[in-house]
FIVEX-59974 format. One record per residue (C-alpha): x, y, z; residue number from 1. Coordinates in steps of 0.05 Angstrom, whole numbers. Layout:
BEGIN
+--------+--------+--------+-----+
:      u :      v :      w : pos :
+--------+--------+--------+-----+
:      X :      Y :      Z : NUM :
...
+--------+--------+--------+-----+
END
This chain:
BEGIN
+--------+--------+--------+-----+
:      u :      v :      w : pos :
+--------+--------+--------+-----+
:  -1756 :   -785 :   1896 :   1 :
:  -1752 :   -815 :   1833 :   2 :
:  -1725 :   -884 :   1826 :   3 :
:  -1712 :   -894 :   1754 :   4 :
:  -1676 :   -825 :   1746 :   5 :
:  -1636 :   -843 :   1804 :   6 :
:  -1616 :   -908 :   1778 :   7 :
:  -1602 :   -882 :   1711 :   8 :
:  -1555 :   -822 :   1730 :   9 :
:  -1507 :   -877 :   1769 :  10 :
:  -1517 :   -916 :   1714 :  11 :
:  -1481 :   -862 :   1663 :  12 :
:  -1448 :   -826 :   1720 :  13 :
:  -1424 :   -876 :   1766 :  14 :
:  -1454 :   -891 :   1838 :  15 :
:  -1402 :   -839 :   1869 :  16 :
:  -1427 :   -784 :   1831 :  17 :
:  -1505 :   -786 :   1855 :  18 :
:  -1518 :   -781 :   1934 :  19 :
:  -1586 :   -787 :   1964 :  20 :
:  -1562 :   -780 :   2034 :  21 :
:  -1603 :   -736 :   2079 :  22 :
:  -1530 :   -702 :   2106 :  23 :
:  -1512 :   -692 :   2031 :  24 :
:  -1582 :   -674 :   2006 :  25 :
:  -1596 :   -629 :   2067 :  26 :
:  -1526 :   -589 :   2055 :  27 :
:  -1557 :   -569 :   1994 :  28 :
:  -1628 :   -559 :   2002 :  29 :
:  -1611 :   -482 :   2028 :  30 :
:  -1565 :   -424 :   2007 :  31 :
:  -1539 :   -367 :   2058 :  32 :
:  -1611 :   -332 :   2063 :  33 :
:  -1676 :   -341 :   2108 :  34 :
:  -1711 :   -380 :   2056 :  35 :
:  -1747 :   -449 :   2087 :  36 :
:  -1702 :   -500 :   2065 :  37 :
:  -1731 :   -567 :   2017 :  38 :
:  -1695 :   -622 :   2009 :  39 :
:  -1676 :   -647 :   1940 :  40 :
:  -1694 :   -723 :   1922 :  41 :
:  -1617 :   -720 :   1899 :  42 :
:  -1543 :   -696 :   1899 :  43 :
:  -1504 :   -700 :   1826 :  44 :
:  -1440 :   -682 :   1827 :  45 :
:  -1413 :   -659 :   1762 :  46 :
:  -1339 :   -658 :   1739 :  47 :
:  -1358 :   -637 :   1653 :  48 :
:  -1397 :   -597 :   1615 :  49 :
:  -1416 :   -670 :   1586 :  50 :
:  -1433 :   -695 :   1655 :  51 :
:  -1485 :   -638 :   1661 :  52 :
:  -1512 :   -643 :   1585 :  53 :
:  -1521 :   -727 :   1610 :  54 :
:  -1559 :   -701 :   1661 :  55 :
:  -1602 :   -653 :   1644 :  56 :
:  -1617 :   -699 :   1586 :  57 :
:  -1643 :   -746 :   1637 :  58 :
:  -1677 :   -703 :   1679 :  59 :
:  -1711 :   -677 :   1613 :  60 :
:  -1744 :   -746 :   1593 :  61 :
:  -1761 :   -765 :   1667 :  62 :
:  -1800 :   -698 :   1680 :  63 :
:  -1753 :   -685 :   1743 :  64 :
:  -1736 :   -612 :   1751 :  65 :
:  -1663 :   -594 :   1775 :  66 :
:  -1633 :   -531 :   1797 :  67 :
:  -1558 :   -519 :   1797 :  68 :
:  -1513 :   -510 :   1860 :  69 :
:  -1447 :   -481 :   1855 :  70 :
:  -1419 :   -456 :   1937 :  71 :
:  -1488 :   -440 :   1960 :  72 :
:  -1477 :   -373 :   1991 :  73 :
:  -1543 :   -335 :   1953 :  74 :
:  -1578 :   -301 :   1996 :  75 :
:  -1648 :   -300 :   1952 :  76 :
:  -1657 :   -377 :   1950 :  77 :
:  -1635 :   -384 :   1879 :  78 :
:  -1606 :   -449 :   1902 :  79 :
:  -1657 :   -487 :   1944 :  80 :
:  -1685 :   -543 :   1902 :  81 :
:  -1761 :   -570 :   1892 :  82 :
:  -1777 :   -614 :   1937 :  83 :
:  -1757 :   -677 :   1905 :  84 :
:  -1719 :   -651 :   1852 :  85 :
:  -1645 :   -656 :   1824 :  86 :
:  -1588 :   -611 :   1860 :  87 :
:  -1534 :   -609 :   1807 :  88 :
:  -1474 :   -594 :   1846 :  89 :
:  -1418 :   -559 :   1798 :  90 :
:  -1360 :   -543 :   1846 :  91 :
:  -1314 :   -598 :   1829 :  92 :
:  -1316 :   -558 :   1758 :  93 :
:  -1250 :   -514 :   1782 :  94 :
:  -1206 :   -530 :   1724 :  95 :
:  -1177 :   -461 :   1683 :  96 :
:  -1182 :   -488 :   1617 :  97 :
:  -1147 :   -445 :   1569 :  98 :
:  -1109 :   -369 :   1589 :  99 :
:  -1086 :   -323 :   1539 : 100 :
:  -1036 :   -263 :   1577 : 101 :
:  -1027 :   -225 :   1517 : 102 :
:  -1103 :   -226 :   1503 : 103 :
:  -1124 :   -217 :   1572 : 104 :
:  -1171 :   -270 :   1574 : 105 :
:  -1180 :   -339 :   1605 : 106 :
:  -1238 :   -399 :   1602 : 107 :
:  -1254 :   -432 :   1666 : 108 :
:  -1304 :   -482 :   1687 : 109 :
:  -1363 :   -452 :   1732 : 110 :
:  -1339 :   -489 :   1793 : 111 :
:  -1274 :   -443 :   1809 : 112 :
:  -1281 :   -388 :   1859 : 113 :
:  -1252 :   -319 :   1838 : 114 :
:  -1202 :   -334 :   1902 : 115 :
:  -1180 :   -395 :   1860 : 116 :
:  -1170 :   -367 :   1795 : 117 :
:  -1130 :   -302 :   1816 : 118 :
:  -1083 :   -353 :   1863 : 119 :
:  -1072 :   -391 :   1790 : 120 :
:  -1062 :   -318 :   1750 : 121 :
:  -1008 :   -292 :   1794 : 122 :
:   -963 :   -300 :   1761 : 123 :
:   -985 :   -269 :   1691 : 124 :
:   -987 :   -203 :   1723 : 125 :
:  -1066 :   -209 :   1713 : 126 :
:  -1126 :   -205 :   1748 : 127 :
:  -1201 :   -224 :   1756 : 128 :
:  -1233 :   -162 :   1791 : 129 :
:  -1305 :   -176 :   1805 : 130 :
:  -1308 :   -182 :   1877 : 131 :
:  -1383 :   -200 :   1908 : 132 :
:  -1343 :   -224 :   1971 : 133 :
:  -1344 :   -288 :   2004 : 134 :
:  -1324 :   -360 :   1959 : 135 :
:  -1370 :   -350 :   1911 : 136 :
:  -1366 :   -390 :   1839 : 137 :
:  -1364 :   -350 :   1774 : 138 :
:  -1419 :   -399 :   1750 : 139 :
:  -1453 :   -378 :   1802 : 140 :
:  -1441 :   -294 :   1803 : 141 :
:  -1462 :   -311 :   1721 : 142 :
:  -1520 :   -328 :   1740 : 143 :
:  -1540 :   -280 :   1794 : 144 :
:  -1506 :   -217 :   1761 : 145 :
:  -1467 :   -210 :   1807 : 146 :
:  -1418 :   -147 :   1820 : 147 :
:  -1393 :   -127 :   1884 : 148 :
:  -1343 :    -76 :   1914 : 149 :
:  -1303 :    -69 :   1848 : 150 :
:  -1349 :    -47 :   1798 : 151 :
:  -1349 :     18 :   1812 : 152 :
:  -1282 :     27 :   1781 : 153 :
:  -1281 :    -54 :   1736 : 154 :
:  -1359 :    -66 :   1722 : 155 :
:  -1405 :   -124 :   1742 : 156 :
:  -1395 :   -188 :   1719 : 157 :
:  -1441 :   -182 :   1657 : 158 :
:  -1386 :   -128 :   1633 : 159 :
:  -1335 :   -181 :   1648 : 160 :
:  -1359 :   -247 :   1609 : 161 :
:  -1344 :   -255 :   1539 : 162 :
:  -1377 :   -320 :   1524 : 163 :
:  -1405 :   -387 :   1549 : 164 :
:  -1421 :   -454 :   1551 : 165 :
:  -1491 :   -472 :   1577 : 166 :
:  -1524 :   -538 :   1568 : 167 :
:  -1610 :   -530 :   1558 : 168 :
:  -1657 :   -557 :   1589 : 169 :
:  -1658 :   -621 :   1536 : 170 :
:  -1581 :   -636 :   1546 : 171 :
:  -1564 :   -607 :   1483 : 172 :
:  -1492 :   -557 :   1490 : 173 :
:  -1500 :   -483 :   1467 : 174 :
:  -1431 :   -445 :   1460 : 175 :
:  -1444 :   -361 :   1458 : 176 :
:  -1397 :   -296 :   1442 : 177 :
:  -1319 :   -320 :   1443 : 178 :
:  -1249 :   -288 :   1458 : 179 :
:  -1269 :   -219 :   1419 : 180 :
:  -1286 :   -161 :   1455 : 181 :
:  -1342 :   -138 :   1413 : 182 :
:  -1382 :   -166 :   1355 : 183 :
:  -1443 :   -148 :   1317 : 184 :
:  -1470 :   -214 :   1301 : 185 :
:  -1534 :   -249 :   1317 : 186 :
:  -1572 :   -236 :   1390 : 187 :
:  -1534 :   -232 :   1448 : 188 :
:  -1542 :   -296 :   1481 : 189 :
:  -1492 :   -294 :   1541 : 190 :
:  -1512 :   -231 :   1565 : 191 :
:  -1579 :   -264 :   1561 : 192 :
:  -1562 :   -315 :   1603 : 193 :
:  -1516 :   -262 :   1651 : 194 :
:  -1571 :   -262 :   1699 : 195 :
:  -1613 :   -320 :   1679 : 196 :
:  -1613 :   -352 :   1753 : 197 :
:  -1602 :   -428 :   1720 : 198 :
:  -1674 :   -414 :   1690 : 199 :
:  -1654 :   -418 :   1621 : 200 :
:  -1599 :   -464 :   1616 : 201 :
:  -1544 :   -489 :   1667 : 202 :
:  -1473 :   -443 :   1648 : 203 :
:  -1406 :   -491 :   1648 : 204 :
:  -1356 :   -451 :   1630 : 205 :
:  -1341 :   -383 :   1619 : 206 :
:  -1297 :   -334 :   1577 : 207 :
:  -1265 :   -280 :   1627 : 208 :
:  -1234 :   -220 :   1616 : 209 :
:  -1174 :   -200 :   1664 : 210 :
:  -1145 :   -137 :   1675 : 211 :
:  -1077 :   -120 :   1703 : 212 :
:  -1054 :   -124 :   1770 : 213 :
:  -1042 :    -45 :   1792 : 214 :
:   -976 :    -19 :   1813 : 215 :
:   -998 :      6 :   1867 : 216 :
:  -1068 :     -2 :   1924 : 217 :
:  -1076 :     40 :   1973 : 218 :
:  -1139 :     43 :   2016 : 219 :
:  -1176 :     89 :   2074 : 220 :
:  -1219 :     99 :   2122 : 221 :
:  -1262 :    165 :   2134 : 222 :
:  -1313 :    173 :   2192 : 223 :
:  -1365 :    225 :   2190 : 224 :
:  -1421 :    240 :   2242 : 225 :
:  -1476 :    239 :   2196 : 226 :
:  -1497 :    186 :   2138 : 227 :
:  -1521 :    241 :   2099 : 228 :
:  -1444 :    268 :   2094 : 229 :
:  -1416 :    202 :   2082 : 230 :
:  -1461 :    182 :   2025 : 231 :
:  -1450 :    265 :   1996 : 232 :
:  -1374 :    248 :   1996 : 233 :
:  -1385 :    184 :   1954 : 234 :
:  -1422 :    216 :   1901 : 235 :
:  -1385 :    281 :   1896 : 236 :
:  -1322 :    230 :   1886 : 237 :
:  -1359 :    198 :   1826 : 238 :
:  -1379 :    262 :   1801 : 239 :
:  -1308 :    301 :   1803 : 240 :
:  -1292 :    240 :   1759 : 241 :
:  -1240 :    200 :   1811 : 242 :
:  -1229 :    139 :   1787 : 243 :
:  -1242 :    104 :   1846 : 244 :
:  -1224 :     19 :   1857 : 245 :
:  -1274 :     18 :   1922 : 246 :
:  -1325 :     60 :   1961 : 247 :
:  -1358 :     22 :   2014 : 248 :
:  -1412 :     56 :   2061 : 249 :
:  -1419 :     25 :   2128 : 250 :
:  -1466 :     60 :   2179 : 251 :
:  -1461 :     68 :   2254 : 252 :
:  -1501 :      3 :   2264 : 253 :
:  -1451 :    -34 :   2214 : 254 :
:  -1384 :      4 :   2239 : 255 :
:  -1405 :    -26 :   2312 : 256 :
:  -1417 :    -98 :   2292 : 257 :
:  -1354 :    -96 :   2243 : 258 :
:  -1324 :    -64 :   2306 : 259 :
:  -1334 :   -124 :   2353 : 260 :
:  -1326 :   -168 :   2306 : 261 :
:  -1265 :   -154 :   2265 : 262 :
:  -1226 :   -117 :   2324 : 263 :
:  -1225 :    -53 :   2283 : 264 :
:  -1187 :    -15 :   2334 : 265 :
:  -1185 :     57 :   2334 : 266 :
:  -1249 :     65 :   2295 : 267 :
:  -1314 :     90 :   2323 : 268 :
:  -1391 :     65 :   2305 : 269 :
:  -1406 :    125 :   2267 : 270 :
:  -1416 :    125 :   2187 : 271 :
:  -1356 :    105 :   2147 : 272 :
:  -1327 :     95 :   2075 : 273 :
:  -1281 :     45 :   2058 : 274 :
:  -1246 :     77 :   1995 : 275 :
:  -1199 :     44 :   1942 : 276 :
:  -1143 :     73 :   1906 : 277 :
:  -1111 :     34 :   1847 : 278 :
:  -1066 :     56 :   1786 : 279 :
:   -997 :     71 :   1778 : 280 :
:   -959 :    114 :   1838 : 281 :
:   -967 :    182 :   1822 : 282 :
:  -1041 :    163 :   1796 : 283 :
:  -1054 :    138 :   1858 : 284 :
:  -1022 :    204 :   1897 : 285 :
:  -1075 :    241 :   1858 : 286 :
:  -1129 :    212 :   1866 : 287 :
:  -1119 :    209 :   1950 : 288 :
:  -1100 :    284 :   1943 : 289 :
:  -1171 :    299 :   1904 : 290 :
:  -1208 :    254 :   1958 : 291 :
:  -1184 :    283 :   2016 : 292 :
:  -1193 :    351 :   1994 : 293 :
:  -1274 :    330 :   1986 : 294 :
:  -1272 :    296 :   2046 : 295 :
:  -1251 :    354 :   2083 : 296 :
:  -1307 :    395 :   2043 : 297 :
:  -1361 :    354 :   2072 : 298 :
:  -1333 :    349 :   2143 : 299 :
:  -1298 :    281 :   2149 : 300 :
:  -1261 :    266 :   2218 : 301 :
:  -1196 :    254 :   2189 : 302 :
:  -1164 :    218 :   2126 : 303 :
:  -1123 :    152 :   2146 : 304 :
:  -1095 :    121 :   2083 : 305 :
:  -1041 :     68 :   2080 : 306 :
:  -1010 :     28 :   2024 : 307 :
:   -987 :    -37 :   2078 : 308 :
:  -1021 :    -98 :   2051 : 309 :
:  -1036 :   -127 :   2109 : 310 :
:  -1071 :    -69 :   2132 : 311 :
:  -1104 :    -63 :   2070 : 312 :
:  -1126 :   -143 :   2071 : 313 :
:  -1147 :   -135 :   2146 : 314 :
:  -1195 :    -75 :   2122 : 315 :
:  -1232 :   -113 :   2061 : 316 :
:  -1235 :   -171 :   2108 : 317 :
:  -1273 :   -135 :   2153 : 318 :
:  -1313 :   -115 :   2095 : 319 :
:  -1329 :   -177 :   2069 : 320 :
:  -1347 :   -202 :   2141 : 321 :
:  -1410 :   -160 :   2142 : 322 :
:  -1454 :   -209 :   2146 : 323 :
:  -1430 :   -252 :   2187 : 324 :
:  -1423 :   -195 :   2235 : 325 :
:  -1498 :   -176 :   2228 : 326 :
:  -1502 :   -253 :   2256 : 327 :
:  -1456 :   -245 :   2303 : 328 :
:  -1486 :   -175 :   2334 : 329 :
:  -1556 :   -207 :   2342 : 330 :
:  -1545 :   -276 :   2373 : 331 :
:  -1606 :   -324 :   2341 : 332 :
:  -1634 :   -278 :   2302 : 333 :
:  -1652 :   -293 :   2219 : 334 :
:  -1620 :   -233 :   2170 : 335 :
:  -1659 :   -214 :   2110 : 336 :
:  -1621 :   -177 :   2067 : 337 :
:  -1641 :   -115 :   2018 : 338 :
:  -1608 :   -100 :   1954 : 339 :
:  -1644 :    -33 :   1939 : 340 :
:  -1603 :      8 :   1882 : 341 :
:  -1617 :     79 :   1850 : 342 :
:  -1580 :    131 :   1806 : 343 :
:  -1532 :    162 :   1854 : 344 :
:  -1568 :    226 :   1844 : 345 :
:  -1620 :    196 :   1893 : 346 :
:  -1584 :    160 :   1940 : 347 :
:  -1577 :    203 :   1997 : 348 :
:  -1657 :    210 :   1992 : 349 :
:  -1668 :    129 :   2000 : 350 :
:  -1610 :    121 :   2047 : 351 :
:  -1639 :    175 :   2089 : 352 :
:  -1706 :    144 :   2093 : 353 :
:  -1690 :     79 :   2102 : 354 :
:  -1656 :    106 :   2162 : 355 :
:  -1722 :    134 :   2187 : 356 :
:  -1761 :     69 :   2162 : 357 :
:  -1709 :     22 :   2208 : 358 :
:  -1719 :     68 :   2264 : 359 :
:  -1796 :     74 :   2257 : 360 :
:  -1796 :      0 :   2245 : 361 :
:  -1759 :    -17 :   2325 : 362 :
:  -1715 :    -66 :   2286 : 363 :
:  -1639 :    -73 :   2281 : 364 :
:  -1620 :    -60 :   2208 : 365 :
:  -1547 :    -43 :   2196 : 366 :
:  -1533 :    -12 :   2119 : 367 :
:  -1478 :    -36 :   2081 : 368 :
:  -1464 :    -21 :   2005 : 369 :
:  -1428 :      7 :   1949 : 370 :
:  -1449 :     65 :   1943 : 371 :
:  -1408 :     76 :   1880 : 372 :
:  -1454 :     43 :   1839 : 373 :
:  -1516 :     70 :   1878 : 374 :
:  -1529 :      4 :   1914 : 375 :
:  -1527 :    -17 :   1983 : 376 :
:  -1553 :    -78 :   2030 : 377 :
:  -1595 :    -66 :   2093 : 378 :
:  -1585 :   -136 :   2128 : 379 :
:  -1649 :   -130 :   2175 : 380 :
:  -1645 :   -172 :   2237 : 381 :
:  -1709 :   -203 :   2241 : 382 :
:  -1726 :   -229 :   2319 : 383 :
:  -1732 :   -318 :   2314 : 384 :
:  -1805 :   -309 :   2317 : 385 :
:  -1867 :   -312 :   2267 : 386 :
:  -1885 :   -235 :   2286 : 387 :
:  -1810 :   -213 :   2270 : 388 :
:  -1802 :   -242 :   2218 : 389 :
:  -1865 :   -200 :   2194 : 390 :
:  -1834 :   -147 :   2217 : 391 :
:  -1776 :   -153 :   2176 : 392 :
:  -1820 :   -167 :   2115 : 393 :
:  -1852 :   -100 :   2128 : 394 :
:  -1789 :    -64 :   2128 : 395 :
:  -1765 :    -96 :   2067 : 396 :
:  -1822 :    -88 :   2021 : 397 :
:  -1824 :    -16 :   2046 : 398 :
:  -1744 :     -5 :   2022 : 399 :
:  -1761 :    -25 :   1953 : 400 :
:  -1821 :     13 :   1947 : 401 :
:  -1770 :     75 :   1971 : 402 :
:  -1715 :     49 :   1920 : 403 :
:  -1770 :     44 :   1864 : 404 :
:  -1804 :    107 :   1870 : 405 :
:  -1739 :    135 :   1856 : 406 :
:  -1725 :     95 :   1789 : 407 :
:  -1689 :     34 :   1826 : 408 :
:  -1690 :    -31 :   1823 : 409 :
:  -1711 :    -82 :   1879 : 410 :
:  -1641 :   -113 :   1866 : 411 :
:  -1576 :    -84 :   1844 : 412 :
:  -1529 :   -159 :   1854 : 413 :
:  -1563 :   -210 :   1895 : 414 :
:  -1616 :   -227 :   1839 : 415 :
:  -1683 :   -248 :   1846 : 416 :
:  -1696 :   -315 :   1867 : 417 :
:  -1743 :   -335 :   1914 : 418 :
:  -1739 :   -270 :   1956 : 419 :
:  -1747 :   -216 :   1904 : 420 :
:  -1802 :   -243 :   1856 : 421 :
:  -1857 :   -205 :   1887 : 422 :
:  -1829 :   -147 :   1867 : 423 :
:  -1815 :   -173 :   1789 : 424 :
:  -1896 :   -140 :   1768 : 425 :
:  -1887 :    -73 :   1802 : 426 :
:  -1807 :    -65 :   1779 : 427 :
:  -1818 :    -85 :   1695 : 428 :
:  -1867 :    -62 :   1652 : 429 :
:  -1915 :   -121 :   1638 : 430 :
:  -1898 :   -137 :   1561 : 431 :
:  -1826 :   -141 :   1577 : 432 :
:  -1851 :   -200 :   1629 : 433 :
:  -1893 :   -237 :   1581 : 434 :
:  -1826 :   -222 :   1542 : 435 :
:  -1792 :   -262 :   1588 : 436 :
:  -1833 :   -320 :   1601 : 437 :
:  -1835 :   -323 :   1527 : 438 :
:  -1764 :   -340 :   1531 : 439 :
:  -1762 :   -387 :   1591 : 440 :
:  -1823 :   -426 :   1556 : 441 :
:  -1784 :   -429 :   1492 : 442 :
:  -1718 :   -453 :   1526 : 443 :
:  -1755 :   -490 :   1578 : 444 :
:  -1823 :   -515 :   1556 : 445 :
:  -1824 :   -563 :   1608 : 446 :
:  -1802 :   -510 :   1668 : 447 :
:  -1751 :   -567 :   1692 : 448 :
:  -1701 :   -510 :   1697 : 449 :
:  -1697 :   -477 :   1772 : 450 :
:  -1772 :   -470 :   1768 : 451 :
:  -1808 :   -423 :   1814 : 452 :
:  -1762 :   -368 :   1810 : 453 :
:  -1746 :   -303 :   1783 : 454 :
:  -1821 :   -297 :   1744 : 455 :
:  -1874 :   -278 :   1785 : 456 :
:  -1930 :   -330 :   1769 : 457 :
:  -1927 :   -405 :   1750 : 458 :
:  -1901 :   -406 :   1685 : 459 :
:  -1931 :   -479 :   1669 : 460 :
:  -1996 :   -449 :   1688 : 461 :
:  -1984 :   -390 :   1640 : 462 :
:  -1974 :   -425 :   1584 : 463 :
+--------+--------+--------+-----+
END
């Protein structure tokens, strides 16, 4: 822990603002994943852009290396600190700063949730769609890439950001792109930093688009006795050209945790699509009319839709509480969770056979995804012990090596972290890495920012 940095960030921040208690420091030595927790030697909690620009400025000229913490739910350890380091907290940064109706466009601080901001644009008859579940901060699903259940029909969030702030590693305040929707000028810095995992500079605030709220939602359910069928039905939905809001797979193993723990009555544990439908009302009739008729094609045990809100809001809950049903299904057990994504051409090929890998493997491994978008989560439930937790590691590295063979990627949302940087050398050609450590050497030359993750490789050693 260092003293003098310590002493000097109360100085400029005030003695409320920087916590070295072990609860404090503890609560934010860990995100949501597996990852071995280390404690950070400190806790600032920033309220400004200009509270994070003083202290990165300080953290720059003591040497101290500080990683950025906005709710903590990652899952790839993005947000576990060095041991030692800073943890700059950034969710009392909730303010919306500026919304334009007409535009369609707001700027918020990095602190605000998506919940937060859409309970403030209610109003406006506008909307902020990307939806990676759970309280998530926008700072943070900037800096992970976040996307979610919506972007099959709205986009991730890189599609989503128009601009940013982002303070460098030296303090000094870098604004990108603005409130245009396209421009040809100079490099595109904020989709540069989209992604960036706080390695490159610590995002502040953020230009949004919004889209309107739909005139009408409906949603359904379809359960099918094989996985196979239920993944065909997704893509032949994509490729008739539906404009689907939502397809969610959830596979026998996920339908019966979500079952018990959600009280989804009069569903079975067999494989399952959660499906979407937004526009205007005779839009919407369509596209449930062109989806049933493919469901029926590839042998789906019914077609309940509904339009009832709370219906509706009881079936993305159950959704959302995925995880936490994994947990709950496997009492003391330690999730890992996958993020495999391919073209959707090949995703009933890796589905498939990471079907047969869970099975071979003796673990429990439900599958959850959205398959729209060709991506989808195997949360393996890895036994509290040092063998199953190989094990799991096993299984895992053998997904990826399935997803990539197929022209995937190790991680189509979650990011890379801690938990995906082995696979950064076999994923990216190896000029396109010295490409990026390039650019975290140049914006970080003193690898104060997050260091350790994302590159494969010690980037003060490569230098």
């Amino acid at each position: 822990m260092n003293t003098d940095l310590i002493a000097a960030l109360r100085a400029r921040l005030g003695e409320d603002r920087v916590s070295t208690a072990e609860a404090v420091r503890e609560q934010h030595s860990h995100g949501e994943g597996h990852h071995a927790p280390s404690l950070p030697g400190a806790v600032v909690f920033a309220q400004s852009t200009d509270d994070v620009a003083q202290t990165l400025a300080l953290c720059s000229a003591h040497g101290v290396p500080l990683t950025a913490f906005g709710a903590g739910t990652s899952l790839e350890g993005h947000v576990n600190p060095p041991e030692g380091g800073i943890s700059l907290d950034l969710s009392r940064m909730t303010d919306l700063l500026s919304v334009h109706p007409q535009d369609m466009d707001c700027r918020v601080q990095a602190g605000i949730t998506r919940q937060a901001l859409n309970q403030i644009l209610r109003d406006t008859g506008l909307f902020f769609p990307v939806d990676p579940g759970g309280e998530a901060t926008i700072g943070g699903m900037c800096a992970t890439r976040a996307s979610g259940t919506a972007a099959v029909r709205y986009g991730t969030i890189r599609e989503n950001v128009l601009g940013l702030t982002v303070v460098l590693a030296d303090g000094r305040v870098m604004r990108t792109g603005g409130r245009v929707r396209k421009s040809s000028t100079g490099y595109d810095l904020t989709h540069l930093l989209i992604g960036s995992e706080g390695t490159l500079g610590v995002i502040t605030e953020i230009q949004l688009r919004l889209h309107p709220i739909p005139e009408t939602i409906a949603a359904a359910v379809v359960q099918f006795e094989t996985l196979a069928d239920a993944v065909a039905t997704a893509i032949d939905i994509l490729q008739f050209g539906v404009p689907i809001g939502r397809v969610e797979l959830l596979d026998d193993v996920q339908m019966d945790a979500s079952i018990r723990y959600s009280s989804l009555a009069g569903l079975r544990a067999l494989p399952t699509l959660f499906l979407e439908f937004v526009g205007g009302p005779d839009s919407v009739r369509e596209q449930i009319a062109a989806v049933e008729a493919i469901v029926a094609d590839r042998g789906g045990l019914g077609f309940d839709w509904h339009t009832d809100p709370d219906q509706r809001a009881a079936l993305w809950r159950a959704r959302h509480h995925a995880y936490w049903a994994c947990l709950a299904y496997r009492p003391g057990y330690r999730a890992m969770t996958t993020d495999a994504i391919v073209p959707i051409s090949a995703l009933t090929e890796l589905v498939t056979g990471v079907k047969a890998d869970i099975a071979e493997s003796g673990l429990t491994a439900p599958i959850v995804g959205h398959v729209g978008d060709g991506n989808f989560h195997t949360i393996i439930l890895a036994p509290p012990t040092p063998e199953g937790l190989e094990q799991a590691w096993a299984l895992d590295r053998k997904i990826v090596r399935r997803a990539l063979a197929l022209g995937g990627s190790c991680s189509g949302e979650h990011g890379v972290g801690l938990g995906k940087r082995a696979f950064m050398a076999d994923e990216h050609d190896p000029v396109a890495l010295d490409v990026m450590r390039a650019l975290k050497r140049t914006l970080d030359p003193n690898d104060i920012l997050n260091p350790g993750k994302m590159l494969p490789g010690n980037v003060r050693s490569d230098r």
